[in-house]
ROLUM-915813 format. One record per residue: residue number from 1; y, z negated, x of N, C-alpha, C in turn. Coordinates in nm, 3 decimals. Atoms other than C-alpha are relative to their C-alpha. Example, Ala and Ser with C-alpha at 12.3 -4.5 7.8 and 13.67 -1.06 7.14 Angstrom:
! residues 2
<r dodo="1" n_yy="-0.119" n_zz="0.000" n_xx="0.089" ca_yy="-0.450" ca_zz="-0.780" ca_xx="1.230" c_yy="0.120" c_zz="0.000" c_xx="0.090"/>
<r dodo="2" n_yy="-0.119" n_zz="0.006" n_xx="-0.082" ca_yy="-0.106" ca_zz="-0.714" ca_xx="1.367" c_yy="0.109" c_zz="-0.073" c_xx="-0.077"/>
//
This chain:
! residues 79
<r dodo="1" n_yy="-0.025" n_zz="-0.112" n_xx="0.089" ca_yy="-6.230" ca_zz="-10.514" ca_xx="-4.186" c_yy="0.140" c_zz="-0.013" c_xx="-0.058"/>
<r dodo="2" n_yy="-0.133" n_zz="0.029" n_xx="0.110" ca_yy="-5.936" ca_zz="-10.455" ca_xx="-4.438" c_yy="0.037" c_zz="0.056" c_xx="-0.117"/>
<r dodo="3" n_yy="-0.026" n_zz="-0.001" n_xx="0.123" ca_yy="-5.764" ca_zz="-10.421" ca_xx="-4.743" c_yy="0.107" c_zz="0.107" c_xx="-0.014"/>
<r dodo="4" n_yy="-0.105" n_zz="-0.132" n_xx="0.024" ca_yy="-5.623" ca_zz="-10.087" ca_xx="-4.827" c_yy="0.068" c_zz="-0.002" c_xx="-0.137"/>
<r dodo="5" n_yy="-0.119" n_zz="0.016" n_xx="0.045" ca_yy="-5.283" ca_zz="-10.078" ca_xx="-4.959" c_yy="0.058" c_zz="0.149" c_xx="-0.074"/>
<r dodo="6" n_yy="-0.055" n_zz="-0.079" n_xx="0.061" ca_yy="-5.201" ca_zz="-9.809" ca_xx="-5.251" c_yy="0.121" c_zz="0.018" c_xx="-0.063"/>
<r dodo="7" n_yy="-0.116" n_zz="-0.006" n_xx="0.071" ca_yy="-4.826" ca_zz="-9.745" ca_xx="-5.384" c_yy="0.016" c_zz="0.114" c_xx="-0.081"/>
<r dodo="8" n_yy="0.021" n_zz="-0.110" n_xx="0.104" ca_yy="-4.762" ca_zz="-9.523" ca_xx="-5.703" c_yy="0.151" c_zz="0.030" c_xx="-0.037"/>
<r dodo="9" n_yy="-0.104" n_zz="-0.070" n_xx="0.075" ca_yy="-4.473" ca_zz="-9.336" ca_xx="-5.859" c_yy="0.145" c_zz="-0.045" c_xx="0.085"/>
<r dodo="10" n_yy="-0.132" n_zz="0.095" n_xx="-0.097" ca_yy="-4.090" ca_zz="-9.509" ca_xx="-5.764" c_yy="-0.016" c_zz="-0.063" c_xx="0.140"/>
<r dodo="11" n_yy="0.011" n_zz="0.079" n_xx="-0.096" ca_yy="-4.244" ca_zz="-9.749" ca_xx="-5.578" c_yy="-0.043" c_zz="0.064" c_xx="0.128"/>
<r dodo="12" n_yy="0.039" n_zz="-0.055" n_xx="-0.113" ca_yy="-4.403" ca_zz="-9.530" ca_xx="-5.347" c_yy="0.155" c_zz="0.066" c_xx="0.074"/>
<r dodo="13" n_yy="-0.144" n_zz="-0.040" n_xx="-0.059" ca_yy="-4.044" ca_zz="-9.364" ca_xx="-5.304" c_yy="0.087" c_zz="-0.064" c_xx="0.048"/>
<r dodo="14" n_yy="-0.131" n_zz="0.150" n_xx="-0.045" ca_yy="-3.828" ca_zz="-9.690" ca_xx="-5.240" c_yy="-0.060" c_zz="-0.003" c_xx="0.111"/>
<r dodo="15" n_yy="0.086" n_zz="0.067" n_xx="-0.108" ca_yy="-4.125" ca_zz="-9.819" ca_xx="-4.996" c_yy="0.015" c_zz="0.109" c_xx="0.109"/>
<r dodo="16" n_yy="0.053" n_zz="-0.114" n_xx="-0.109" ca_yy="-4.124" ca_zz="-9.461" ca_xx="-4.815" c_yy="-0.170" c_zz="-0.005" c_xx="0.051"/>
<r dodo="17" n_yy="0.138" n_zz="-0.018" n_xx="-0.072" ca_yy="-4.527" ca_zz="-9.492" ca_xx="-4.794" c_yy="-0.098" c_zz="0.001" c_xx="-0.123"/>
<r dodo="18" n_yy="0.113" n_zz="-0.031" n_xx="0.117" ca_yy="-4.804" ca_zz="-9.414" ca_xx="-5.037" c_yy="-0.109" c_zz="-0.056" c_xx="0.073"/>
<r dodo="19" n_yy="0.111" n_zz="0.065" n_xx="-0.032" ca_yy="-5.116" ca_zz="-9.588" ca_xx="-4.863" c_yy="0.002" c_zz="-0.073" c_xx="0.165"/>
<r dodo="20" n_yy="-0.005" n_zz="0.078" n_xx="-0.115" ca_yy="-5.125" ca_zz="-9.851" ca_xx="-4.562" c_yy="-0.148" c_zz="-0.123" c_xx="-0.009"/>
<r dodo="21" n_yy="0.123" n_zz="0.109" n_xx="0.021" ca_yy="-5.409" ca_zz="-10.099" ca_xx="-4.459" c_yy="0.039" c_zz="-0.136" c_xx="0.047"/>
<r dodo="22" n_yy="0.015" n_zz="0.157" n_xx="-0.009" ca_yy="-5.407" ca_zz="-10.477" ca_xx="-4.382" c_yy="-0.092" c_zz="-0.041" c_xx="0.046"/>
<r dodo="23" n_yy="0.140" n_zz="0.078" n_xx="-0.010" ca_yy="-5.661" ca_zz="-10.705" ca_xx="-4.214" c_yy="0.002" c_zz="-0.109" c_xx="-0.091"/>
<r dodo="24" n_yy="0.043" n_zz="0.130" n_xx="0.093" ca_yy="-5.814" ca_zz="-10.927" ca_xx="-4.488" c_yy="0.017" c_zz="-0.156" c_xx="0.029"/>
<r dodo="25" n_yy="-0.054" n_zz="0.152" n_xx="-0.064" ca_yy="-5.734" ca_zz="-11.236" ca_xx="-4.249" c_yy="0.089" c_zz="-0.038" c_xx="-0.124"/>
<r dodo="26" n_yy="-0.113" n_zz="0.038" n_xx="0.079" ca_yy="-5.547" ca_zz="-11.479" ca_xx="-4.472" c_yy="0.025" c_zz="0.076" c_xx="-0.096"/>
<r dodo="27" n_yy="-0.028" n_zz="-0.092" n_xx="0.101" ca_yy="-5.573" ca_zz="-11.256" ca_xx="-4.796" c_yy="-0.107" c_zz="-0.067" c_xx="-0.058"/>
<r dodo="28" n_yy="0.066" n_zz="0.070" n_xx="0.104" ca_yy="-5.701" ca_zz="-11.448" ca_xx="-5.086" c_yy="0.049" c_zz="0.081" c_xx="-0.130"/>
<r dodo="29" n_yy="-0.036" n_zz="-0.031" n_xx="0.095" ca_yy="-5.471" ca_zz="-11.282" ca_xx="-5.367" c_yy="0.033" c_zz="0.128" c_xx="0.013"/>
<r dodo="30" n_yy="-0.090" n_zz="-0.129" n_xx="0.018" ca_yy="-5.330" ca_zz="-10.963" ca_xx="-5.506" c_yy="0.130" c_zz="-0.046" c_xx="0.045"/>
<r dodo="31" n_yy="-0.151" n_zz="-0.002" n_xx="-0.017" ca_yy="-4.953" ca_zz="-11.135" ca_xx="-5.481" c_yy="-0.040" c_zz="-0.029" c_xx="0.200"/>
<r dodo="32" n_yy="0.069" n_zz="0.008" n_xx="-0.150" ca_yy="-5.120" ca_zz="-11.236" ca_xx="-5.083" c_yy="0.017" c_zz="0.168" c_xx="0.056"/>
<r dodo="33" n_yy="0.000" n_zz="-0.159" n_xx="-0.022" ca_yy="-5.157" ca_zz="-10.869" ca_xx="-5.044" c_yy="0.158" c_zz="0.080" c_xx="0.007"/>
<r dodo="34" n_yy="-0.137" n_zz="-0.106" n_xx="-0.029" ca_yy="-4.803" ca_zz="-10.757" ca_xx="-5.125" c_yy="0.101" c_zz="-0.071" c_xx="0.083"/>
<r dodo="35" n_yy="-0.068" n_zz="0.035" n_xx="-0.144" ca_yy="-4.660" ca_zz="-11.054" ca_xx="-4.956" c_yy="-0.008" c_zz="0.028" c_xx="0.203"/>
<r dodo="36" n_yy="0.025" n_zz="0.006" n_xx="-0.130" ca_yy="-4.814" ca_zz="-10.973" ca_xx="-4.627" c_yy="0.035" c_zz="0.174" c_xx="0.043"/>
<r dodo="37" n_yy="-0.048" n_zz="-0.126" n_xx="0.005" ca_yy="-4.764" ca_zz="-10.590" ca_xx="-4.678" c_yy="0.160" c_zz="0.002" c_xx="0.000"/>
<r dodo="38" n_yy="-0.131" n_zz="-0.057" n_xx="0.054" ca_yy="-4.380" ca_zz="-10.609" ca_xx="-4.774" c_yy="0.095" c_zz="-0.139" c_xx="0.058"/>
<r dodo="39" n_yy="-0.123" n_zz="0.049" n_xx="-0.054" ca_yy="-4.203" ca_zz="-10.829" ca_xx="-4.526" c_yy="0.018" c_zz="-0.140" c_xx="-0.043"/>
<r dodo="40" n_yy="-0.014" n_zz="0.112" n_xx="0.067" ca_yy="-4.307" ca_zz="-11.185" ca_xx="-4.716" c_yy="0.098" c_zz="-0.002" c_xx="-0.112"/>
<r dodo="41" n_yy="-0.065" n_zz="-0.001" n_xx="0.207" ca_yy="-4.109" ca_zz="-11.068" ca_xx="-5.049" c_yy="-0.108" c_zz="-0.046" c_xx="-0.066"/>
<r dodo="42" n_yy="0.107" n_zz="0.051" n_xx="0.084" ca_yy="-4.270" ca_zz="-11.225" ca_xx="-5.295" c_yy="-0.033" c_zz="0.142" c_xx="-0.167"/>
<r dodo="43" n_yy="0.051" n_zz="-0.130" n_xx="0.103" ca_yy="-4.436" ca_zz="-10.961" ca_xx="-5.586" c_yy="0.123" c_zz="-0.039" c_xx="-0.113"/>
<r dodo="44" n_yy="-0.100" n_zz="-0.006" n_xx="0.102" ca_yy="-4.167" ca_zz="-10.840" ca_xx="-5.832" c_yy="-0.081" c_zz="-0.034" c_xx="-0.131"/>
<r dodo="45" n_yy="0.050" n_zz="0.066" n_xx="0.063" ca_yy="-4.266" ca_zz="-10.971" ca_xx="-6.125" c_yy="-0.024" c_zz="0.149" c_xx="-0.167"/>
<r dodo="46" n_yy="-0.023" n_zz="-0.162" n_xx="0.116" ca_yy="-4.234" ca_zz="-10.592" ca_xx="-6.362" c_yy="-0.135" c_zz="0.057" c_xx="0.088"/>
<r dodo="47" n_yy="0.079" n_zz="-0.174" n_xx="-0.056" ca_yy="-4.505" ca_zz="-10.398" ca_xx="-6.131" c_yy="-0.140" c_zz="-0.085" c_xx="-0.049"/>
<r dodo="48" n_yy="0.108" n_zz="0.038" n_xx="0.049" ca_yy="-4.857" ca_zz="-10.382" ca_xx="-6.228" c_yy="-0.068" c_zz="0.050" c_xx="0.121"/>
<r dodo="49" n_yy="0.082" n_zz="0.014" n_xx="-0.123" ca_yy="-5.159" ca_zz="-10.424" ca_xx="-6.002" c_yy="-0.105" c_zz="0.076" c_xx="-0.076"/>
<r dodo="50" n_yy="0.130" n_zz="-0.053" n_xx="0.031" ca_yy="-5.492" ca_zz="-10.273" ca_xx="-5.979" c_yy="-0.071" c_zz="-0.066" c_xx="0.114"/>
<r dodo="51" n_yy="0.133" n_zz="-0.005" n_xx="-0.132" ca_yy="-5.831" ca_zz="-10.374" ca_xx="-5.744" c_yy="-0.067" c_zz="0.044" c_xx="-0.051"/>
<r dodo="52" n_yy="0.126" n_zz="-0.118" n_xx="0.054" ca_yy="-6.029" ca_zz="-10.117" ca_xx="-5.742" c_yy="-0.051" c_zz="0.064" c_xx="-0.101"/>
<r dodo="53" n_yy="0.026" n_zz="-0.085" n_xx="0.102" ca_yy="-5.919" ca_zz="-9.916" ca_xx="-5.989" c_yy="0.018" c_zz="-0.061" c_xx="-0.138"/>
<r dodo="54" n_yy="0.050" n_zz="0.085" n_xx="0.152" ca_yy="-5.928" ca_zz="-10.172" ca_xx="-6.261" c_yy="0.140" c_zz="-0.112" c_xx="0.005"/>
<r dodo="55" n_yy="-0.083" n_zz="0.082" n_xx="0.025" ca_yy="-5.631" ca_zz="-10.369" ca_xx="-6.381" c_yy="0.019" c_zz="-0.159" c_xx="0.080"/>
<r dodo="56" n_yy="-0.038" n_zz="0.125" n_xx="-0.068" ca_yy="-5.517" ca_zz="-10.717" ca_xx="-6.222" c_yy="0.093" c_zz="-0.092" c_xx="0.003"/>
<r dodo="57" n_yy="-0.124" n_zz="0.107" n_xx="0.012" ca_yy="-5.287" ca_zz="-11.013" ca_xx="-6.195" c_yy="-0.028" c_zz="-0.045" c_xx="0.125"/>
<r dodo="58" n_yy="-0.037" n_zz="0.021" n_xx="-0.159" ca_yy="-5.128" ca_zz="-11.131" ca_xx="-5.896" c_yy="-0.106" c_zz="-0.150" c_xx="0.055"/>
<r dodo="59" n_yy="0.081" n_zz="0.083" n_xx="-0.110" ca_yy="-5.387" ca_zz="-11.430" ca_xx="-5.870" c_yy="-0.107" c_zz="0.046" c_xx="0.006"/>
<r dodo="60" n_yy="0.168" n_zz="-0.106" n_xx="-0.005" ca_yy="-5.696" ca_zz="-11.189" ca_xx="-5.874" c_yy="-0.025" c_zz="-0.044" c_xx="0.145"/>
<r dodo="61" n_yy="0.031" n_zz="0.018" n_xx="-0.122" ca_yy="-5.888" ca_zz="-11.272" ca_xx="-5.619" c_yy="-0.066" c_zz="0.173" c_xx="0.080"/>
<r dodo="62" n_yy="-0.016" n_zz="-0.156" n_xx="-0.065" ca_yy="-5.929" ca_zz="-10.951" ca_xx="-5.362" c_yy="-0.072" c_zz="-0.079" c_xx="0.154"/>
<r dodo="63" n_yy="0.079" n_zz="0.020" n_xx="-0.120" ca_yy="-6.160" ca_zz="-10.939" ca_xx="-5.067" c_yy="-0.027" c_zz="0.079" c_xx="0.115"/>
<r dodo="64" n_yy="-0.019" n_zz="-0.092" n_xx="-0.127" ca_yy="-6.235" ca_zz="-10.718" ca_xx="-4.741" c_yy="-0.089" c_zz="0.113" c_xx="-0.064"/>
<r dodo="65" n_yy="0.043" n_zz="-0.102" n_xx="0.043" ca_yy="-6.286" ca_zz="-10.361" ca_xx="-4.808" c_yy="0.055" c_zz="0.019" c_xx="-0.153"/>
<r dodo="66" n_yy="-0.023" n_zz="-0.038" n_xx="0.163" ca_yy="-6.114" ca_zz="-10.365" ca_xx="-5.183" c_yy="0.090" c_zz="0.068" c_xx="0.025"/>
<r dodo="67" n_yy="-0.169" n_zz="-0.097" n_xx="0.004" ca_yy="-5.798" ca_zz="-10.125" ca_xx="-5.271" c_yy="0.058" c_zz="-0.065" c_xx="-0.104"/>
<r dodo="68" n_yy="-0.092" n_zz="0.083" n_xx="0.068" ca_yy="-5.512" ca_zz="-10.285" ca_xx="-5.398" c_yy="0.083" c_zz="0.093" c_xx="-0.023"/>
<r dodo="69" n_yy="-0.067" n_zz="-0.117" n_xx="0.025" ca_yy="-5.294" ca_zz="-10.044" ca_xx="-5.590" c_yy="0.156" c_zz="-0.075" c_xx="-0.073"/>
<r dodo="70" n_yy="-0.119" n_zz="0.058" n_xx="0.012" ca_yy="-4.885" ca_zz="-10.171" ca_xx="-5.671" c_yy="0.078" c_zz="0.086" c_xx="-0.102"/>
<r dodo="71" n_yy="-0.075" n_zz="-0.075" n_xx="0.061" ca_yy="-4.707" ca_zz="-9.931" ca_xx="-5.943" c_yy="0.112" c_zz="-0.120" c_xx="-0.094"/>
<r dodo="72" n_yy="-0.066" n_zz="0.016" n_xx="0.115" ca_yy="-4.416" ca_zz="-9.941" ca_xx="-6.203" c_yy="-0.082" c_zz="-0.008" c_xx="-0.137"/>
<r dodo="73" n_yy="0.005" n_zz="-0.062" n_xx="0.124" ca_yy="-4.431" ca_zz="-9.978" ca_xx="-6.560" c_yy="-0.030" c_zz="0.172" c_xx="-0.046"/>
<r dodo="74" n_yy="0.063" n_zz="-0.124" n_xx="0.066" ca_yy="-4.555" ca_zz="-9.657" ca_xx="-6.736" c_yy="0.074" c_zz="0.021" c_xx="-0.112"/>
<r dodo="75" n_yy="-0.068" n_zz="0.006" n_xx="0.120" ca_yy="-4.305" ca_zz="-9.527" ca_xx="-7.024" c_yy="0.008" c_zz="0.111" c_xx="-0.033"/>
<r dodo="76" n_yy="-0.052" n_zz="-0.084" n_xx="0.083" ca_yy="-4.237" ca_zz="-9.269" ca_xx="-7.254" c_yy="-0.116" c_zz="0.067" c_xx="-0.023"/>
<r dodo="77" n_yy="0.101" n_zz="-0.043" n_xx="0.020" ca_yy="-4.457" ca_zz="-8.965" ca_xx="-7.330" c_yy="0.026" c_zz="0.072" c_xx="-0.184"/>
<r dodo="78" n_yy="-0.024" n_zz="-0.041" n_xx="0.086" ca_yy="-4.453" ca_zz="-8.795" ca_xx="-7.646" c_yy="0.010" c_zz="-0.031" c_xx="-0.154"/>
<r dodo="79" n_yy="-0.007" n_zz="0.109" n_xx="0.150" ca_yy="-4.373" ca_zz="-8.919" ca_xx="-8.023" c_yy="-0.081" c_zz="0.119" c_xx="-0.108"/>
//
């Protein structure tokens, strides 16, 4: 099976791709996930994670069949 790959806002625009999948082989972590997605860069250390919808840190553990979601910071909004 595998581990579907969500990108949000900027990031989806830099990356050129808003959703890609992965085989779970060798995928233990969220930062596992973006290294194997993004060319062995290691996770920028500003973007925030999600699995499945629900907040995360890059040593979350993540398993076959979860969605792993990669955005920016979130700012501004009205005073």
């Amino acid at each position: 099976m595998a581990i579907t790959i969500r990108y949000f806002a900027s990031l989806r625009e830099q990356l050129g791709v808003d959703e890609l999948s992965i085989a779970a082989d060798q995928i233990t972590t969220v930062s596992d996930v973006w290294t194997t997605a993004n060319a062995d860069q290691p996770l920028p250390g500003h973007l925030l994670c999600a699995v499945n919808m629900e907040y995360a840190q890059p040593e979350t553990v993540v398993k076959d069949g979860d969605e792993v979601a990669f955005f920016p910071p979130v700012t501004g909004g009205c005073l």
